[in-house]
N, C-alpha and C positions, 0 to 999 in steps of 0.2 A: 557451441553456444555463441551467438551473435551477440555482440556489443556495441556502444556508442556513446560517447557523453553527451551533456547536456546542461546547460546553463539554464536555473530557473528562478525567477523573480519571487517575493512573497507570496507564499499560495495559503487561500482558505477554505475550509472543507466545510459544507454541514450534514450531519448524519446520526447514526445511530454507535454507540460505543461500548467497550469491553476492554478489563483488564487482563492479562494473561501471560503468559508465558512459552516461550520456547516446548520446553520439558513439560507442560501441561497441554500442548496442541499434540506430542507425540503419543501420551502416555493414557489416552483415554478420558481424559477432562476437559478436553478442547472446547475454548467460547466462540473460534471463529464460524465456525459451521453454523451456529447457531443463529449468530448474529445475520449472519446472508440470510438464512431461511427469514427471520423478521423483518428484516429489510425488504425482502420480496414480499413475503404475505401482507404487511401493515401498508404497502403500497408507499413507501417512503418516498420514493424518489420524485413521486407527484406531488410532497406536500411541501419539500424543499426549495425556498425562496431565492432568486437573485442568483440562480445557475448559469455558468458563465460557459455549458456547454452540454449536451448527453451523453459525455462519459459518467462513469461509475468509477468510483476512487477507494480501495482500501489503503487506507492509511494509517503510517504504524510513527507513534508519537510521543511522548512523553519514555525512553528509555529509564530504566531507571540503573543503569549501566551497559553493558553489553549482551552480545547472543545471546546468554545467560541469564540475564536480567528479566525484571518485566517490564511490559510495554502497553500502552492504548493501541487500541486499534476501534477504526472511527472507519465506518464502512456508509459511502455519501457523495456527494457531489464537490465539485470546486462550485466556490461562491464568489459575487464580486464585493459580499460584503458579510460580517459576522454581527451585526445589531437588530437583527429581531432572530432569532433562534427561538424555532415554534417549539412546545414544550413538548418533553420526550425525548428531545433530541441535543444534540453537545455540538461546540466548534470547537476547530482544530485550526492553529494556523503555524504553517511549517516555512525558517525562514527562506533568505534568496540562499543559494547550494548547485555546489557541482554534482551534478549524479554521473555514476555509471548505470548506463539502460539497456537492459539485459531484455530480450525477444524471445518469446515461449516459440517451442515447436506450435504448429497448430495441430489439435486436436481436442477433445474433452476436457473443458476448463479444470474440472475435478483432477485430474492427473497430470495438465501441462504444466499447471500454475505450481504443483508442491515439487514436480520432477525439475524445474527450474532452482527454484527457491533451494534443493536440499544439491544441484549442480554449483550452485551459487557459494553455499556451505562449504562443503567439501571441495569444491577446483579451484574457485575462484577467492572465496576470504586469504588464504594461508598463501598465497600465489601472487595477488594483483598488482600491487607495487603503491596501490594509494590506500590508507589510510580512511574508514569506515568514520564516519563522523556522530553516529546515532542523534541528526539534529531532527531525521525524519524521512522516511521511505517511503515509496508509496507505488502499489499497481494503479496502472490506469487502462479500464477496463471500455475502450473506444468500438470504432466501425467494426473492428476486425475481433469482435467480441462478446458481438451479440448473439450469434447464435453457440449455447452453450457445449453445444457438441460437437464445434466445430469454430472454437475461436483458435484465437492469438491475444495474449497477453503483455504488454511493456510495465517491467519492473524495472524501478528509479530506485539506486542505491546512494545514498547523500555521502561525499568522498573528500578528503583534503583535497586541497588543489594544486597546495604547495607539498607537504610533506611524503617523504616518500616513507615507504616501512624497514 
């Protein structure tokens, strides 16, 4: 698994959103699946204002403790700004944070993206020597990710910078 940190300034999202959980994405009640497909169908991404780029952002936010916990997930754009948020849709603004950014194999978004995420889980949490922050995660779904069946996906994990585990 490819690694890298990353220093990022205040980022703002706008998009469409879902509450959820861990234990609810595995066990047959999952929101996220859902929320892509209306993201896609509702044509979101054309109506989102003040996009500071054409990547596509899932973004996971408001923790309400750990892996365990639940979480927002706000699936949208980075914005340069959060004051008109057209209706239907939420911002999200996640603060400045060290990530660890973790590089999907490429292949089948559906398969690189959760085979990362559950690599991530199991090798890397119990393992990595920094301290998980839950201020805010987020993929960022760029050049190397548009074609669905044959991307590459970068996952930002927000991390201490000082403290070790």
């Amino acid at each position: 698994m490819h690694t890298e940190t990353s220093k990022r300034d205040t980022m703002h999202f706008i998009g469409m959103t879902v509450r959820t959980t861990n234990k609810a994405e595995a066990n047959g009640t999952a929101k996220i699946g859902g929320l892509w497909q209306r993201f896609v169908q509702d044509d979101v991404f054309n109506h989102i204002p003040h996009k500071v780029s054409p990547a596509i952002y899932a973004v996971y936010h408001d923790y309400a403790s750990d892996i365990n916990g639940e979480y927002m997930v706000l699936i949208g754009c980075e914005v340069s700004r959060i004051d008109s948020v057209p209706d239907g849709m939420d911002a999200a603004t996640l603060p400045a944070a060290h990530y660890t950014v973790f590089t999907t194999e490429q292949g089948p978004v559906q398969q690189v993206v959760p085979d990362t995420w559950r690599d991530i889980w199991i090798n890397w949490m119990p393992d990595h020597g920094h301290r998980r922050t839950y201020t805010g995660d987020f993929e960022e779904y760029g050049d190397e990710a548009m074609d669905p069946n044959n991307a590459r996906v970068k996952i930002f994990i927000a991390v201490d910078s000082h403290g070790r585990v």
